[in-house]
C-alpha positions, 0 to 999 in steps of 0.5 A: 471094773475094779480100780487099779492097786497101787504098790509102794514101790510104783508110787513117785520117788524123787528124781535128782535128775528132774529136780535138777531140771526143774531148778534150772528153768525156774532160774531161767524164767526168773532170768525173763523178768529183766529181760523183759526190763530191758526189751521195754526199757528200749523201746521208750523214750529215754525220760521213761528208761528207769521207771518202765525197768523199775515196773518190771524190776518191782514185780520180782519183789512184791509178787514173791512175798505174796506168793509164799503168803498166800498165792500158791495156796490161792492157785494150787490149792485144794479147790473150791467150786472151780473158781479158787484153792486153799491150803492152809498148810501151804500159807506162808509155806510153813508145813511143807516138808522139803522132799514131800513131792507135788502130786503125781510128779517126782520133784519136790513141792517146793521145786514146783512151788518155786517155778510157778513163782516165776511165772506169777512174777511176770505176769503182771510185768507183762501189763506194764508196757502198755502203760508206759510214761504216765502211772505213778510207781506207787499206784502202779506196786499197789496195782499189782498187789490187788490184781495178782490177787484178784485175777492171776491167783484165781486164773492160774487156779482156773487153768492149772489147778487140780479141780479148775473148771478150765482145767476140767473142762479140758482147755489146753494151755501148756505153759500160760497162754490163756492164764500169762498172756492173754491174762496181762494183754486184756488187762492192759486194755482194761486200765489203759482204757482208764487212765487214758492216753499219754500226752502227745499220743499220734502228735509227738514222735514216741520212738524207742531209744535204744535199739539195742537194749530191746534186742538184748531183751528179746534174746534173754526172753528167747533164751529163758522162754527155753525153761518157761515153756519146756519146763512146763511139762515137770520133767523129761520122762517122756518127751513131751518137754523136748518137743515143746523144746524144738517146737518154742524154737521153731515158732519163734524162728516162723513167726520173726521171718513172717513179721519181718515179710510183713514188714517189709511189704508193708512199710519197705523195710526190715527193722530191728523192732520187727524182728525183736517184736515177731519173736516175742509174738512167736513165743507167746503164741507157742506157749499154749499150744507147743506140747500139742502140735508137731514142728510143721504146726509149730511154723504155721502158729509162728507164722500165723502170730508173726503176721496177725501181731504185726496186724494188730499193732497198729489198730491202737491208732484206729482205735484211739487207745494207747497201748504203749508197748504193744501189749495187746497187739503182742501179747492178747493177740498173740495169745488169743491165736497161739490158744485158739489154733490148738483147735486146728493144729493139735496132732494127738500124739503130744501132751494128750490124744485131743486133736484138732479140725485138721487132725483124728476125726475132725472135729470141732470139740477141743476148738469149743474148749479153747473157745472156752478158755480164752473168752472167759479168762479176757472177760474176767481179766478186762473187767476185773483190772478196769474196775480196779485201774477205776478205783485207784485212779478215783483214790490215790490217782494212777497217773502223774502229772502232766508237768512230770509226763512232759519232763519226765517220769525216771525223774518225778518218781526215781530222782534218777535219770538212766544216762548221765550226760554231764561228763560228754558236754558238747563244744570246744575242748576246756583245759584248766588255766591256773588263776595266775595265767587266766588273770594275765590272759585277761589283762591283755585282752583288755589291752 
């Protein structure tokens, strides 16, 4: 067959329209960075409220300047053998004209460029919850650095670059089920592996301190989970991107309700974390799998996830790893099911003709792919982020001192403290009393 001509004319112009989007979830998805800050600021204890913040906050810093040096170029890149890219033309973003467009696609490179920063960035705030209370902030920025260097810029290669073995392979994971979460969760379980539990673990009560703030967390994720998931597909051409729109809501909107019925069978009660972590568990598990399934499937994946998170939780005390935040029984599991039910959910009829065991013919093939995907990128990322955590904790050390776990983390490594108490003291009301009175006062009482 002879291969298709392409005219000029047919080739991809620049859509304002699709820009214009995509600029837009590109701030929403940076907006999920603090709001992750404030859902696991929450949920600890308030001597860790500033540090588990600045664990996040820091990302937003440290992970830009590595992408415009040389992360982009490192994902997204020309490839090589499956495994990484590189672009010198794209190192430090120094020859890149500012309508050049991503292939393919009619919105700029930079644009694209841009949004997948902010995913790089909360990758690797994702893993901070699991180690709340106990790193040192300095091991934990260094942390970081080698590891969106060493793992997030080559699995993100991996799963969207152009030549990426699990790309090729076919693995479907619309916006970062494997390469985002799946990626952090078993990294938090390689390093939490390492350096241990934190003092008092199952002894101490450890419960969040502000509610609130973890709810205000939740609703900021949900709402920029909007531009991280629908933006995604790179524009709003076909439809693929408001399915995934409908589908992000109504697997978290699932997965809350099945948390909270777990919940309440379970421990006889409804709480607020409940709902708050279920909607977290319904994003995530949506985030691979929501361009592939219809809104019936997208309820079964909430549903699934809100209950097989919920689950898990709980296994770090079988277990004995202390898992602070529930990274992994959120995000690992959460991701691990939202990636894998693709194979069973998957209609042929969104972002590609693959289907799953309950769809087409039947089969098990995009089941195998998933399979494939998944496993590969957990080994990797566990492995990799263990001997990392190892290496650190040998060198500089990961952990502070027990002494400063015990007082307090916001004030060993900030010199802050998140609320300041020294205007609300308790007891009587005191009025000032001039010198003179207070004197006269004495007198008689000494009388």
């Amino acid at each position: 067959m002879a291969p298709a001509i392409t005219l000029a004319a047919d080739a991809p112009t620049l859509s304002p329209a699709n820009t214009g989007f995509m600029l837009i979830c590109s701030a929403l998805v940076m907006l999920m960075t603090p709001g992750l800050a404030f859902f696991y600021g929450g949920m600890v204890r308030v001597k860790s409220t500033l540090n588990m913040l600045m664990m996040s906050f820091i990302s937003l810093g440290i992970i830009t300047i590595l992408w415009v040096l040389y992360g982009f170029s490192a994902a997204f890149g020309t490839d090589s053998g499956g495994f990484i890219g590189w672009n010198s033309d794209w190192v430090g973003l120094s020859n890149i004209g500012l309508t050049e467009l991503w292939d393919g696609y009619t919105i700029p490179i930079f644009v694209f460029m841009v949004f997948q920063l902010m995913f790089a960035i909360i990758t690797p705030a994702l893993i901070s919850g699991a180690l709340a209370d106990r790193v040192k902030f300095s091991a934990w920025a260094l942390f970081i650095t080698l590891w969106a260097t060493v793992v997030y810029f080559p699995v993100a290669h991996w799963v969207w670059g152009a030549g990426g073995w699990a790309y090729e392979l076919g693995v479907i994971d619309f916006a970062g089920g494997t390469a985002v979460h799946i990626n952090a969760g078993a990294a938090a379980l390689g390093v939490i592996l390492v350096i241990g539990k934190r003092v008092g673990f199952k002894k101490d009560p450890m419960r969040p301190h502000s509610l609130p703030l973890v709810m205000l967390g939740a609703g900021l994720l949900w709402f920029g989970w909007f531009g991280f998931n629908a933006g995604s597909w790179l524009g709003n051409d076909d439809g693929v991107g408001a399915l995934m729109f409908v589908n992000t809501q109504v697997a978290t909107a699932a997965a809350m309700l099945a948390w909270l019925a777990y919940e309440k069978i379970r421990h006889g009660a409804f709480t607020t974390l409940g709902a708050a972590s279920g909607a977290v568990a319904g994003l995530v598990a949506i985030t691979p799998s929501g361009g592939a399934v219809s809104p019936l499937g997208a309820i079964a994946v909430g549903a699934i996830a809100g209950v097989l998170c919920a689950m898990a939780v709980g296994l770090k005390y079988r277990f004995n790893y202390d898992d602070s935040l529930d990274v992994v029984g959120v995000h690992l599991v959460g991701g691990v099911v939202g990636s894998l039910l693709i194979g069973f959910f998957a209609t042929g009829k969104g972002q590609s003709t693959a289907t799953g065991v309950f769809y087409g013919n039947h089969s098990f093939d995009q089941l195998w792919k998933q399979c494939a995907g998944v496993f590969a990128v957990l080994g990797y990322s566990l492995v990799v982020s263990a001997i990392l955590a190892f290496l650190l904790d040998r060198t500089i050390g990961m952990r502070v001192s027990e002494d400063d776990e015990v007082a307090g983390i916001d004030q060993a490594e900030h010199a802050e403290t998140a609320y300041d108490f020294s205007g609300a003291g308790g007891g009587a009301a005191r009025t000032a009393v001039p010198a003179g009175v207070a004197d006269t006062a004495s007198k008689k009482v000494d009388a």
